[in-house]
Phi, psi and omega in degrees: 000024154321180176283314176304343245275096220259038130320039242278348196281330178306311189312327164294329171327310197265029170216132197252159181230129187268321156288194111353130158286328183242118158257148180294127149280348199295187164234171188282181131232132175274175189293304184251052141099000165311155157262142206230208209233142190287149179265165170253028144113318195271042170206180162302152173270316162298252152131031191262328211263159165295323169282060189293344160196131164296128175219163173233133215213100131059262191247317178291124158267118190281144155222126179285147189228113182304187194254359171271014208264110180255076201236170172222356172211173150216141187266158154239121206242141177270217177264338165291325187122345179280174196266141160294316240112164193230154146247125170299112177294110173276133173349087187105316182327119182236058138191148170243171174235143156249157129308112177230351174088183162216056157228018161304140175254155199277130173160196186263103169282169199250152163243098171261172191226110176200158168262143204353215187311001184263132156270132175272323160223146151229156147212204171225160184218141174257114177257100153219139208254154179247089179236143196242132160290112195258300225200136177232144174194161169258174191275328218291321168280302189240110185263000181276318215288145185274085180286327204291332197284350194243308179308309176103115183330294171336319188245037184240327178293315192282342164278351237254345188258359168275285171305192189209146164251144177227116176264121168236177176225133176245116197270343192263199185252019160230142160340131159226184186212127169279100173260017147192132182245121184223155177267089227225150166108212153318024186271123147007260196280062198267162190224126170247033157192106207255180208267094191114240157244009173072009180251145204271113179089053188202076180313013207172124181231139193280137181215088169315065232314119194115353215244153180236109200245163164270105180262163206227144198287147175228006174262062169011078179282323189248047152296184174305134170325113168273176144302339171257017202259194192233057230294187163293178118183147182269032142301295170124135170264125171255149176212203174221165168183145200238150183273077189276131168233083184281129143318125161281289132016267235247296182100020166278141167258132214231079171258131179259153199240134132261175183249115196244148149231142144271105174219166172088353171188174207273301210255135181302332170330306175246027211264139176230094178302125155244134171230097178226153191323118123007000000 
């Protein structure tokens, strides 16, 4: 589940989209060629202009063109000032693409227009990516999430009381790519460097701005009891265990605090997990 990965329904497996598939990135523009206050994607921000809307497509940055628009390139400028890429407009063409990836850097681009050497507009637009920790759970609690389609029917029993699903959300206006997910704290098992990037089958998973996915565990944190771990028993062990999510993009590590009890048995197998916000 790499970007390469040719599994595609797991990958789908792990993203459910809370948004809009294509969200606006844009900015306003006025008739002479100003940059104006971002729109919210779901109209022209003019429509005077050569330049009618900024969008983010996944990894691609869009950029739309009215059909009078008498231009022959658009520049992408980055937040250093250096040019991101230039594109050519082709005849009648109302829209160009950037490629930004997810190694780009967060900030404000500058988006020109031009006919030969003049520039006809500019304007800016902001890729900055956000990501929010929403939601943590076992299956054993959400038995709806499609553990057999991403785990494989075969491997869901003996895991299924092991693993975790982690729901993020990307609130910002850029791509990002989640590269390691760990459990730490009051877990079974914690693993603080868990084997790979702790996401299953996935070095890396893409988080479209708008958009809200599961990524699902690949360290057992609620497998059999390690040694730094925190077990069962049917009284019940109360704890804290905190949920880490790294970023590419942003350089962020992204954390949530929950609260667990383990009750109701000796062995995790039959542990009855309660978990809530902290």
């Amino acid at each position: 589940m790499t970007r390469n990965h040719p599994h595609i329904s797991r990958r789908t497996a792990l993203r459910t989209v809370a948004g809009a598939a294509l969200v606006s990135v844009a900015g306003c523009l006025n008739d002479n060629g100003g940059s104006g206050t971002p729109s919210d994607g779901t109209t022209s921000p003019d429509g005077n202009g050569p330049l009618t809307r900024i969008t983010v497509e996944g990894t691609t940055l869009v950029v739309e063109l009215s059909e009078e628009a008498d231009v022959d390139q658009v520049n992408l400028i980055q937040p250093n000032g250096e040019l991101f890429g230039k594109r050519d407009v082709a005849a009648g063409a109302q829209q160009v693409s950037f490629e930004i990836g997810t190694a780009y850097a967060s900030g404000e681009y500058r988006v020109l227009a031009l006919k030969g050497e003049e520039t006809v507009v500019e304007t800016t637009t902001e890729l900055r990516p956000e990501i929010q920790i929403q939601d943590v759970g076992l299956y054993r609690n959400n038995p709806d999430k499609p553990w057999d389609e991403v785990y494989g029917e075969s491997e869901t029993d003996r895991i299924k009381n092991g693993e975790a699903f982690v729901t993020v959300e990307n609130t910002g206006s850029g791509p990002e790519a989640i590269t390691e997910l760990v459990f730490s704290g009051d877990v079974p098992n914690p693993i603080e460097n868990p084997r790979g990037s702790g996401i299953y089958e996935a070095d890396q998973v893409v988080v479209s701005p708008g958009e809200t996915i599961d990524l699902f565990s690949n360290s057992f944190p609620f497998g059999s009891e390690s040694e730094d771990g925190m077990g069962c028993s049917p009284d019940g062990n109360s704890g804290q265990f905190t949920v880490v999510v790294e970023t590419r993009v942003s350089g962020n590590r992204v954390t949530s605090t929950y609260d667990v009890q383990y009750s109701g048995s000796d062995e995790m197998t039959d542990c009855e997990a309660t978990i809530t916000e902290a």
